[in-house]
N, C-alpha and C positions, 0 to 999 in steps of 0.2 A: 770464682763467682764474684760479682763487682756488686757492692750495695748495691748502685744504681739498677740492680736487676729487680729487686722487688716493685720496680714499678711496672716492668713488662706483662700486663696482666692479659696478654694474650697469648702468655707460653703459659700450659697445661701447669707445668710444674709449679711455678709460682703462684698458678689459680691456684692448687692444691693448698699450697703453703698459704695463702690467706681464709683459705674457707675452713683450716682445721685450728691455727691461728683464734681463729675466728671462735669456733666453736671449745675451745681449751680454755679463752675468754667468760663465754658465757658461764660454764662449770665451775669457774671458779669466782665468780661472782655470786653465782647462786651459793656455792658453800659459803662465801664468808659474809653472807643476807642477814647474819642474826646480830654480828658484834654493833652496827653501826644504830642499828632500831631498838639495843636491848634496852637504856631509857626512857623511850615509848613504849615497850611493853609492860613494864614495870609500872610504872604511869595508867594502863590500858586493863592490866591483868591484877586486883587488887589482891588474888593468894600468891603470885608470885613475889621471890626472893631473889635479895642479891645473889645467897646462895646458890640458889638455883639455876641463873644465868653461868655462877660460876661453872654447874656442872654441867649445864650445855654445852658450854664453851672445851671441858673437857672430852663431853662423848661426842663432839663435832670431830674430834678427830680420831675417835676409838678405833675404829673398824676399816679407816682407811689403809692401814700398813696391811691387812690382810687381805683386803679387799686390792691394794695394788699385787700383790703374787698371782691372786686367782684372776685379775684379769690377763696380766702378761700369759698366763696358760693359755686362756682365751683366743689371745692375738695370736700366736701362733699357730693356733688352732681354724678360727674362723675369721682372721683378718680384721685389722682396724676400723676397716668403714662400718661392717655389722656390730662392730663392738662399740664403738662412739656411738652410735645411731642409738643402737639399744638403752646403752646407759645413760644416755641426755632422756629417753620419753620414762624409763622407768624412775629416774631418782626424780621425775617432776611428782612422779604421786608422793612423797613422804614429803620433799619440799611444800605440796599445797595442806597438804596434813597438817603440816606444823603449824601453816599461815593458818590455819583456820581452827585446833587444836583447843580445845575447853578444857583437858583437863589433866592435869599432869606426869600421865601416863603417856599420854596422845603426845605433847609436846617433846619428851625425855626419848618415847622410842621411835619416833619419826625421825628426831636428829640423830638417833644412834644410828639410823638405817640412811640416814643422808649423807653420813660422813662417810661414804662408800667413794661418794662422788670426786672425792681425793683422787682417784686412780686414774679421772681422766687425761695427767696428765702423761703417763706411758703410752697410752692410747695415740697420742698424736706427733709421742718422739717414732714411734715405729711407723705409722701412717707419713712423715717426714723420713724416715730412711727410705719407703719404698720408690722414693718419687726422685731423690736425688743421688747423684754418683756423690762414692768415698773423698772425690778431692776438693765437694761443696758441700759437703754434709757440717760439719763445724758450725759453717756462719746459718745456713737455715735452721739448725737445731734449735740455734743459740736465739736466731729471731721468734722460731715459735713458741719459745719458753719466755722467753724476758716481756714480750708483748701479751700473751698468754695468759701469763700471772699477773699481770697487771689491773687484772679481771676485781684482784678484791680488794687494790686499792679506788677501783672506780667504784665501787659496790660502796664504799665509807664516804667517799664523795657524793654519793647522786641518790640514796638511796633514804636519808631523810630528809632530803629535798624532795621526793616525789610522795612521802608518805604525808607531809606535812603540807606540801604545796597544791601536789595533785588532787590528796581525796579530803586532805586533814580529818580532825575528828579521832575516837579513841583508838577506831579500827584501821587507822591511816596505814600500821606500821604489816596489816595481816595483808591486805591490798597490794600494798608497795612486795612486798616477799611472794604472794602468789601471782603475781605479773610477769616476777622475775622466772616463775618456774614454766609458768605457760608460754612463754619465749623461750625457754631453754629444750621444750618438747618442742613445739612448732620447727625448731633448727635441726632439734635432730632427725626429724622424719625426712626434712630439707637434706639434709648431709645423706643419707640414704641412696636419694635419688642424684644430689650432684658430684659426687664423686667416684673413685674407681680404687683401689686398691694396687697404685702403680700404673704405667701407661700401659701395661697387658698383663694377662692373667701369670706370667711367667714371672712376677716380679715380688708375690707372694709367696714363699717358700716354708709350706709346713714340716713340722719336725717327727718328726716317729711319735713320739709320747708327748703328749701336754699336762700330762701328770706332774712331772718331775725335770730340772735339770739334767739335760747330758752333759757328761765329762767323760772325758778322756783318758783320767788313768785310776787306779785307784788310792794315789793320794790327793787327788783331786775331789773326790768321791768323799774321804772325809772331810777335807775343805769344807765339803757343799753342806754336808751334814751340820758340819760347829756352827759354819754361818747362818743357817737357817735359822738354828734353835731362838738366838735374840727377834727372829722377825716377829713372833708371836709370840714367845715368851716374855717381852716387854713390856704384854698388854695387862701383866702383872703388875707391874709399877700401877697403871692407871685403875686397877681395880683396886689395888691398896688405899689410893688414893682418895678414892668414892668412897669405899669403907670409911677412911678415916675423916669424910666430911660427913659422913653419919646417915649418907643415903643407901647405905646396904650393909643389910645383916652380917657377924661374920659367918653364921651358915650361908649365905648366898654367896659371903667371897669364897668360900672353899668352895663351893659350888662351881664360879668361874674360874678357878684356877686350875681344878679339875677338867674343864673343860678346855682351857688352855693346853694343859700337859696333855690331853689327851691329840688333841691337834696337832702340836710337835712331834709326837708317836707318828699319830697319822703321817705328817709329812715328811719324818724318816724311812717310814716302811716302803711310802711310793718310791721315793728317794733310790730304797735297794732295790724296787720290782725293776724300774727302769733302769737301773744303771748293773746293776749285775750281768744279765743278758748281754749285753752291750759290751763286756769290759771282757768276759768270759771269751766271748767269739773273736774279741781284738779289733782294736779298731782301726782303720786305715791313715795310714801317716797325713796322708794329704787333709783329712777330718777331723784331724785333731787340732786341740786349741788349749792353750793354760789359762785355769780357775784363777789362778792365782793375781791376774789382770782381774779378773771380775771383782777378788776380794779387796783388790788394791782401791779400784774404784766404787765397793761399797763406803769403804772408808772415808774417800772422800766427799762425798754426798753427805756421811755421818758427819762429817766435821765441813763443810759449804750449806746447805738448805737446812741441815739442823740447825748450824747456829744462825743463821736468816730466819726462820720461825721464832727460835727461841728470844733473838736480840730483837726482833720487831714488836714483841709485847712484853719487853720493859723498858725501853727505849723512850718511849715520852714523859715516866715517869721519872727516871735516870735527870734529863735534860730540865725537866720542872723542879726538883727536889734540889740538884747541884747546884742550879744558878738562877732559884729561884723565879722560875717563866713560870707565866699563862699557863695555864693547858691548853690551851688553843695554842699559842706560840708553842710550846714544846710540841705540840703533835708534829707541827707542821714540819717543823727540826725535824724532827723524828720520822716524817715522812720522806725524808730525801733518801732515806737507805732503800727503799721501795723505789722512786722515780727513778735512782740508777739503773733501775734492773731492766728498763726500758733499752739504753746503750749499752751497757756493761757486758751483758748474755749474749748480746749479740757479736759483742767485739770480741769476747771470748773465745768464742765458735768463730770467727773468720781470723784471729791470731794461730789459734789452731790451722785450721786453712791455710794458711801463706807462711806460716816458720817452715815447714816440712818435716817440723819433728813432734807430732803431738806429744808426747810422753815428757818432753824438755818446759814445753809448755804449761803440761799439768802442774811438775814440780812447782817451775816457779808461782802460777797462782797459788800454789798451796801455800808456799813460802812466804808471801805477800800475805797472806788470810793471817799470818801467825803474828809476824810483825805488825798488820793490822790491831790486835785485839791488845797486844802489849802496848802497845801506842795509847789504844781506850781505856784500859787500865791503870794507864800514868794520871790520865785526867783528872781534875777535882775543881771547887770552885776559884782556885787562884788562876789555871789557864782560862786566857780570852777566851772569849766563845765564840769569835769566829773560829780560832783554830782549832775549837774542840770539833764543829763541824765539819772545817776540812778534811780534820784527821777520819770523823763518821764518816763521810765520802768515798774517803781514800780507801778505806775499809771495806764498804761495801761492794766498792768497786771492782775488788780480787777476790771477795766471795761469789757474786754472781758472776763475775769472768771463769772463777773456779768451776759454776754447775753447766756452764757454757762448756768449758771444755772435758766435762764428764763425757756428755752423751755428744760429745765431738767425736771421741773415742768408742763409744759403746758399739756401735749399728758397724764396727769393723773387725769386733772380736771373733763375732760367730751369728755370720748371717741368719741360720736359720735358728736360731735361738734370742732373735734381737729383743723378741716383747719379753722373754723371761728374764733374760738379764739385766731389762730397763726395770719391769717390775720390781727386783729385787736388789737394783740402788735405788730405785725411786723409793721405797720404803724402805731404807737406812735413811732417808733422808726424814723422814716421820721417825722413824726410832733416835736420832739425834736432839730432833724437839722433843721428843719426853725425856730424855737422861737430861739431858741440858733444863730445862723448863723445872725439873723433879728437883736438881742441883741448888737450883734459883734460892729454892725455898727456903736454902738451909745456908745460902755465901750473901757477902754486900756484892754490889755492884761490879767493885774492884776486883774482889777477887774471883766473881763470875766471868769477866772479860778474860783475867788470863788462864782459868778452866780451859774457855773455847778456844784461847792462843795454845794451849798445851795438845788440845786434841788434832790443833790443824799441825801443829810440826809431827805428834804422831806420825799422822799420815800421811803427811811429806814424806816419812822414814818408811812405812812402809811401800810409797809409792815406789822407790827408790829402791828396796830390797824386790819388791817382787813386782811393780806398773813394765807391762814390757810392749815393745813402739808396735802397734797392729801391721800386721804383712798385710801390704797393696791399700794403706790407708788412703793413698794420696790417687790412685791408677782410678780410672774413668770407669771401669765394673766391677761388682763385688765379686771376690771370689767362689767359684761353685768347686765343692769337693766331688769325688767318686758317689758319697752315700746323698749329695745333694741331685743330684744326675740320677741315681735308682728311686729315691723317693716319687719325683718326677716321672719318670718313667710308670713308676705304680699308680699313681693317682692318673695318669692317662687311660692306663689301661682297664680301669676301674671306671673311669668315665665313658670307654668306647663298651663297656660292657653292658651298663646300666639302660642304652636305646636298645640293646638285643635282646635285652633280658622284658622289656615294655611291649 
C-alpha cells in the first residue's frame, strides 16, 4: 500500500479508514476536554481546587484499562461499528454531566464514568483490521493511530480558544466541553449508518466465548492468567493514590480494593470456564496460536504508549525548569513529542509493511526507544537546546514507530480474537502510564528517563525470547482455521433457523 493511497476516497477501504480515523479523533478529544480549560474552571467554579483538578486528571484515566478488556470482549462479540457507535452517543451523557456539573460529586463521578472513553481506541484498530489485508495492515493501523490521537492535542489547541472567544464569560469553559460531546454523539449515530463492518458480512469473525481469552495450550492458559492479574489489579496503585491525597477514607480504600481483587477472581474463573473445555477436547493444530507473542506485545505497548503518556505530562516542566523557558515556550518544545505522532505511527506501520519481517522491526524500534530515553537522561542545562530537542524528536519518533508496529503485528496473531488481544495491550499501555507516572513521584527527571530506557530494553529482551514473525503476515487474506470455518458454519445455520422458527 502506497501513502498516496489515502487520498483515494472512492475506494470503500480508505473511506473506512478516514471515517473511523475520524471518529477515534473525536474520542479522544473529548477525553482530553478538561486538562486544557482546567484554569477556567478554577476561575469559574470558586469550591474547586487545584487538588481537585489533580484528582480529575487521575480518575480520567481510572476505568479506562478496564473498560479497554470489556470492550475488546465486545468487538468480538458484536463487531466494531455497533461498538464505536454505542460508545460515542453513551460517554456524551457523562461528558455533558461534567460540562454542566454543580457539584462535586456530579464532576468526580461523571469523569470517572468518562474515562471509559479510553477504549475507543481498540475499537477502531479492529474496525481497521476488518477492512484491510495482512500485507497493508501496518501502515493503515499506524495512520489511524497516530492521526487519531491527535485528537487531544487539538483539544489543548482549540479548546480555550472556543470557550473564551466563542461564548467567553465564566461558563465559557462548560459550553466549549458540551459542544465537544454533542459532536461526538451526533458522529456516532453518523458511524452507524455509514459504515459496515468489512466489505461483507464474512469479514467479521466471532469467537466461541467473549468472556475470556482463548489459548491454545495449557501453559498458555497460565500466561493469560499472570497477565491479566496487573490489568486491574493496578487500579490499586491509583486508589492508594486518591487515599493518599486525602479524598477517600481508608474504609472506602479497602472497600475498592476489595472490589478490585474481587474482579481478578472474576476474571480468572471465566479465564478457566472458557479455556478448560477448550483445552480438554484439544485443540486443532491449524487453530492454534502462541500467547506468548501477545505477552511479548503487552510489553511493549507497557514500555511505547506508557511511556508517551507518562513523558507528555512532565515534559514541559522538564524543558522550563532545565533551561529556564517560558511555559509557553516549554509547552511548545514539549509539544513536538505529540506532532511526531502524526508521521512517526504511521511510518511505523508501513516499515513494518515493506521490511517483510515484522518481528525484525518491532526489535529495533524497541531498541531505538531505549537508546532514546538514555540519550534524555544525559541531558542537563549545559546541552544546547536545540540538541536537547533533537534528541526529544529522535525519541519520540521510535516510541510512536514502536505502537505503530504493535498493532502492525496484532490483527495477524489470531484473527478471531483481534478486539481481545488489542484490548489487552491497549491497556498495558494505561497500566505503563500509572507505574511510570507513580515512579515520577518518587525519581528527578534523570533518573526517570532511564526507568523508561530500562523498561524498553526489558522488552526488547523479551520480545526477542518470546515476539515470534505472525504466519501469512504479509499474504493478501487472513488465515481461517478449521474451528473458524465451524463457527461460521453455526451462526449460518442459526441465522437460516431464526426465519423458520418467525
Amino acid at each position: 500500500m502506497k501513502v498516496s493511497a489515502i487520498f483515494q476516497f472512492r475506494s470503500p477501504e480508505i473511506r473506512a479508514l478516514h471515517l473511523t480515523w475520524i471518529a477515534f479523533f473525536i474520542t479522544f478529544y473529548v477525553w482530553f476536554n478538561m486538562a486544557p480549560l482546567a484554569s477556567s474552571m478554577l476561575k469559574s467554579v470558586d469550591w474547586l481546587t487545584r487538588d481537585d483538578i489533580r484528582l480529575f486528571a487521575i480518575v480520567n484515566v481510572a476505568l479506562t484499562i478496564p473498560a479497554r478488556i470489556i470492550v475488546g470482549m465486545a468487538l468480538d462479540r458484536f463487531g466494531p461499528r455497533r461498538v464505536f457507535s454505542v460508545l460515542m452517543v453513551s460517554m456524551a451523557i457523562p461528558a455533558l454531566v461534567f460540562a454542566f456539573g454543580n457539584t462535586m460529586s456530579q464532576l468526580l463521578i461523571s469523569r470517572l464514568i468518562l474515562s471509559s472513553i479510553g477504549a475507543s481506541f481498540v475499537v477502531g484498530i479492529h474496525m481497521t483490521a476488518l477492512w484491510f489485508k495482512p500485507k497493508d495492515i501496518g501502515f493503515a493501523e499506524g495512520f489511524y493511530a497516530g492521526w487519531g490521537n491527535f485528537g487531544s492535542a487539538v483539544a489543548a489547541m482549540t479548546l480555550p480558544t472556543i470557550a473564551l472567544t466563542m461564548f467567553g464569560g465564566d461558563d465559557g469553559w462548560r459550553y466549549a466541553i458540551g459542544i465537544s460531546a454533542i459532536v461526538m454523539a451526533a458522529y456516532g449515530v453518523y458511524y452507524w449508518f455509514a459504515i459496515t463492518d468489512g466489505l461483507d458480512a464474512r469479514a467479521h469473525r466471532k469467537s466461541r466465548k467473549a468472556l475470556a481469552m482463548e489459548v491454545s495450550s495449557w501453559r498458555d492458559m497460565i500466561m493469560l492468567i499472570l497477565w491479566t492479574i496487573p490489568l486491574v489489579g493496578c487500579l490499586a496503585i491509583l486508589v492508594w493514590r486518591i487515599e493518599g491525597m486525602g479524598y477517600l477514607s481508608s474504609t472506602g480504600a479497602l472497600i475498592c480494593y476489595a472490589i478490585i481483587a474481587a474482579v481478578v477472581i472474576y476474571q480468572i474463573v471465566q479465564i478457566l470456564r472458557v479455556n478448560v473445555p477448550i483445552l480438554k477436547k484439544g485443540v486443532p493444530e491449524d487453530d492454534k496460536y502462541s500467547f506468548s507473542s501477545v505477552a511479548a506485545l503487552n510489553s511493549t505497548y507497557f514500555a511505547n504508549f506508557g511511556a508517551e503518556l507518562a513523558v507528555v505530562s512532565m515534559l514541559p516542566m522538564f524543558f522550563e525548569e532545565t533551561w529556564g523557558l517560558t511555559a509557553a515556550a516549554a509547552g511548545m518544545i514539549a509539544a513536538s513529542f505529540a506532532f511526531v505522532n502524526l508521521v512517526a505511527r504511521p511510518m511505523g506501520g508501513l516499515v513494518s509493511d515493506r521490511m517483510g519481517n515484522r518481528r525484525f522491526v518491532m526489535l529495533s524500534y524497541m531498541f531505538g526507544i531505549g537508546i532514546g530515553f538514555v540519550l534524555m537522561g544525559l541531558l542537563n542545562s549545559n546541552w544546547p537546546l536545540i540538541i536537547a530537542i533533537a534528541i526529544t524528536i529522535f525519541t519520540s519518533f521510535f516510541v510512536q514507530g514502536a505502537e505503530g508496529a504493535t498493532f502492525g503485528i496484532i490483527p495477524s496473531i489470531k484473527r478471531r480474537i483481534t478486539g481481545q488481544i488489542s484490548g489487552m495491550a491497549g491497556a498495558y499501555g494505561n497500566v505503563g502510564a500509572v507505574v511510570y507516572l507513580t515512579i515520577f513521584t518518587f525519581v528527578t527527571p534523570t533518573q526517570f528517563f532511564y526507568i523508561i530506557a530500562g523498561g524498553a530494553f526489558v522488552s526488547w529482551l523479551i520480545c526477542l525470547i518470546w515476539l515470534k514473525e505472525p504466519e501469512g503476515a504479509f499474504d493478501e487474506e487472513y488465515y481461517v482455521s478449521s474451528v473458524d470455518r465451524m463457527i461460521e458454519e453455526q451462526e449460518l445455520a442459526k441465522a437460516q433457523v431464526k426465519p423458520q422458527q418467525g
